[in-house]
C-alpha positions in Angstrom: 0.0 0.0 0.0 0.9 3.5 -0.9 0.1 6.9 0.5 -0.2 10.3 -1.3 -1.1 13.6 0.2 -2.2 16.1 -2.2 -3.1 19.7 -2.2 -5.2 22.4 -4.4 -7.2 25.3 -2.9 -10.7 26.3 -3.1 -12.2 29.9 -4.4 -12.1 32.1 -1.0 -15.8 32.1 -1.1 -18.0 31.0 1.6 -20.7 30.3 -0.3 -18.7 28.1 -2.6 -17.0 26.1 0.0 -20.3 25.2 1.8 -21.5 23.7 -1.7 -18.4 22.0 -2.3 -18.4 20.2 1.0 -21.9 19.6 0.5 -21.2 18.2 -2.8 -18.7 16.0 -0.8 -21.2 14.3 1.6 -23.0 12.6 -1.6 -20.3 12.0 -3.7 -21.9 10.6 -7.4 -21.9 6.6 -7.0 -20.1 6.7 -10.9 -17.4 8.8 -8.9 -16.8 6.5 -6.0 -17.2 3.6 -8.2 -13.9 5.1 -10.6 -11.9 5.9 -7.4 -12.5 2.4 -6.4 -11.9 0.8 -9.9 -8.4 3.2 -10.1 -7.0 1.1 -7.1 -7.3 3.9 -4.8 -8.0 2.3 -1.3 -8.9 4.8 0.6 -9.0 8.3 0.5 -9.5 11.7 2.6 -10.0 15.6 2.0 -9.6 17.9 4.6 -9.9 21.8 4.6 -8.4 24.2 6.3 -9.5 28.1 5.5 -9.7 27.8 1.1 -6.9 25.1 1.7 -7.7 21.0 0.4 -5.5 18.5 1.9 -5.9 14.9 0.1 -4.6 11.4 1.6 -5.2 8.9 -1.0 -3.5 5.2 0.1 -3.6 2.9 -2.8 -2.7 -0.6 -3.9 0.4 -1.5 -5.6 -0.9 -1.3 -9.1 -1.8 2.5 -8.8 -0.8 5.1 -11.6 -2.2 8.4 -11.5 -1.5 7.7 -15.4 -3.8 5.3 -16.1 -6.2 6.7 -13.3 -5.9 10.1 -15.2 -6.9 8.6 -18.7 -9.9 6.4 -17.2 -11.3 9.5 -15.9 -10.4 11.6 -19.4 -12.3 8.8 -21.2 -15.5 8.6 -18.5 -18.0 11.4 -19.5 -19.5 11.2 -15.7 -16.2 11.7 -14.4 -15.7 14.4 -16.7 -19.0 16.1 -15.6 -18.3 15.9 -11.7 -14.8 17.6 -12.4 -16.5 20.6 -14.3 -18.7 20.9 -11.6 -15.8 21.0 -8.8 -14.1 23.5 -11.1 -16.8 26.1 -10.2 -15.3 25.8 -6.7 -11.7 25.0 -6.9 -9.0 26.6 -7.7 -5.1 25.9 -8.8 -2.2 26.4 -6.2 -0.5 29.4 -7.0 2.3 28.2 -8.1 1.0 25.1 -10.0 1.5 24.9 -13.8 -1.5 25.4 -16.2 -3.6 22.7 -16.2 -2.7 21.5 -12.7 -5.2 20.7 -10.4 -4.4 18.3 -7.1 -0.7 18.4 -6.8 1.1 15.5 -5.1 3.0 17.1 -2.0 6.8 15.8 -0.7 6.9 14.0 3.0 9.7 16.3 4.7 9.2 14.5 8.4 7.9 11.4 10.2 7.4 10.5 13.5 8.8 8.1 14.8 11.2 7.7 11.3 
């Protein structure tokens, strides 16, 4: 099993978050079925202010590649990520075209 924490910030909008993370509490079965299918395990978001913090763990087989062109060729998926668009918004410093970025571990406890 692998972990991944990833981050990618929301619009500083009230408003917005509240949908988004009302958005989150029925996920689309089509979605949850594809996170599933990708071999991710299990997965988290937290927030913090217009900050998103992922933890994705994931079998062995996992590749955000093939995960990324599943959900490319899924018009559903397709759909729900337009929709989260409205609300999220790229890291400043991501490249165009970036959402979630994968983040570094710098520290564990105990290591």
């Amino acid at each position: 099993m692998t972990r991944y924490c990833l981050a990618l910030d929301l619009k500083d909008d009230p408003q917005l978050i509240a949908e988004y993370e009302a958005h989150h509490q029925q996920v689309w079965p089509e979605i949850l079925r594809s996170i599933k299918d990708s071999g991710i395990c299990s997965m988290e978001i937290w927030r913090t202010g217009n900050r998103l913090f992922m933890i994705m763990e994931t079998d062995d087989d996992f590749s955000f590649e093939e995960k990324s062109a599943a959900d490319t060729a899924d018009p559903k998926v397709q759909e729900w990520e337009a929709l989260m668009w409205k609300y999220q918004q790229a890291l400043p410093f991501a490249k165009p075209g970036e959402k979630w970025m994968r983040m570094d571990k710098i520290f564990e406890f105990p290591g």
